[in-house]
C-alpha positions in Angstrom: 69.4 38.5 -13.0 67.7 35.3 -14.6 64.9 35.5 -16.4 62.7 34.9 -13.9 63.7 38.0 -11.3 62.4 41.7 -11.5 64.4 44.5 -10.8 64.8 46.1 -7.5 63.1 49.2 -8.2 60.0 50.2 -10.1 60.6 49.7 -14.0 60.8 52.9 -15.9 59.1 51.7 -19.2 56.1 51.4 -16.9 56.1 54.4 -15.7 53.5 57.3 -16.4 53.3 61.0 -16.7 54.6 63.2 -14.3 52.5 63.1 -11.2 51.2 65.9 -9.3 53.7 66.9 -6.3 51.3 64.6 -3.8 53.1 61.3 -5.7 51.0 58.8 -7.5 48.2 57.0 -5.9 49.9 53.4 -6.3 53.5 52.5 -6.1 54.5 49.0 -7.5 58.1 47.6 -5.8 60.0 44.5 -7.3 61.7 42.5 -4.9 63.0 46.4 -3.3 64.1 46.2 0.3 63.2 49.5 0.9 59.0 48.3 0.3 56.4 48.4 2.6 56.1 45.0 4.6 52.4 43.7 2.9 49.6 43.0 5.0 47.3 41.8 2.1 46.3 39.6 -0.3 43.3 40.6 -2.9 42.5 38.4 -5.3 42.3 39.7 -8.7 42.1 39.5 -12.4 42.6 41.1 -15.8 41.7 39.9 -19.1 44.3 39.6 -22.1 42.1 40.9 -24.8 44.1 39.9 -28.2 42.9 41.7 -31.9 43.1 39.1 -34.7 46.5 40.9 -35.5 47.6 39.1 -31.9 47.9 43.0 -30.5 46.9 43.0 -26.7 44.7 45.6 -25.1 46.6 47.9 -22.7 45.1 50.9 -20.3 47.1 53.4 -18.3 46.1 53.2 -15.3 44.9 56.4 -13.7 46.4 55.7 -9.9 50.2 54.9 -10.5 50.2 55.9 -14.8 51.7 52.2 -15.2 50.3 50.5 -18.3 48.6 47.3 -17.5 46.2 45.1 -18.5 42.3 46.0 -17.7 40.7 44.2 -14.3 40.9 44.4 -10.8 39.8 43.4 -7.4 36.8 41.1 -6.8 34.1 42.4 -4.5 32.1 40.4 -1.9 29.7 37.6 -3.2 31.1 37.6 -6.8 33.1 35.0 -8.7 36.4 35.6 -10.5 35.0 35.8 -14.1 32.3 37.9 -13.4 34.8 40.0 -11.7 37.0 40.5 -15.0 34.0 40.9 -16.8 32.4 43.7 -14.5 36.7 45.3 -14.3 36.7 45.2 -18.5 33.1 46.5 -18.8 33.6 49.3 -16.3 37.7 50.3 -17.8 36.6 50.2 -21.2 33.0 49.9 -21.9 33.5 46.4 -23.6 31.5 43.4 -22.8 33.5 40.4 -22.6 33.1 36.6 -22.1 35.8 34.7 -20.7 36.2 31.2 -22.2 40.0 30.5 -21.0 42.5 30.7 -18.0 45.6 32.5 -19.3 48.0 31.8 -16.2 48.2 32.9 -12.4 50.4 35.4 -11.1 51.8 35.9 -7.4 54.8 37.0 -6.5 55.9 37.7 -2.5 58.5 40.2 -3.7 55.7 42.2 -5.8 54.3 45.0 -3.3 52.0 47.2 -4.4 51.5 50.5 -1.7 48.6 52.6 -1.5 48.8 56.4 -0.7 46.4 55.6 2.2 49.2 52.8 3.4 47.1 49.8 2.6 50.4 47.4 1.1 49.5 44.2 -0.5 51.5 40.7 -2.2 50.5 41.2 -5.6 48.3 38.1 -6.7 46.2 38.1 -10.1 44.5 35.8 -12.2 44.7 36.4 -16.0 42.2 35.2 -18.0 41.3 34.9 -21.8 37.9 36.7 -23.0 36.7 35.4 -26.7 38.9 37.2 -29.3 38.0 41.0 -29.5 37.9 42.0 -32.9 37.2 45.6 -32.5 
């Protein structure tokens, strides 16, 4: 594997508590053969919120127990950074300002399934709020 492949199945650092028998709401596959074909592309994007000890803001996220970064989708008639900031405000009650692009992320081979069998590409933005000093 080079550095720049993912493993074929779901990582199990990222993985959550134990779900209820239903199964998790999300399922993220890496470049696994056995994953839903995708159908979808939603934009996204999180915010890497940095302390001035350079530790990053993590959530667990409630719908597959993965830890991530907080954002998520845009909605209709609403720009990317005021997507992040609505994602941040409404995940963790901070109030952010972006003032950088971090990097963009897509990868053909990164399916995320939904238990109602919506599967997308996975494709996110990551952008840099002002430092949190929190």
């Amino acid at each position: 594997m080079t550095a720049h492949e993912t493993p074929a199945a779901p990582r199990p650092e990222w993985g959550g508590p134990p779900r209820e028998a239903a199964g998790p709401a999300r399922r993220d596959y890496y470049h696994d053969p056995a994953a839903p074909a995708a159908t979808r592309i939603v934009p996204g994007g999180v915010a890497v919120l940095a302390d001035e000890y350079g530790r990053v803001l993590l959530q667990r996220r409630t719908d597959s127990g993965n830890w991530a970064l907080p954002g998520g989708t845009m909605e209709v008639g609403e720009t990317l950074e005021r997507c992040v900031v609505r994602e941040v405000r409404e995940e963790t009650g901070l109030d952010i300002e972006i003032t950088g692009l971090v990097g963009i992320y897509t990868d053909p081979g990164h399916v995320i399934a939904y238990a109602d069998g919506e599967a997308r590409q996975q494709f996110s933005i990551d952008n840099r709020p002002a430092p949190y000093l929190g």
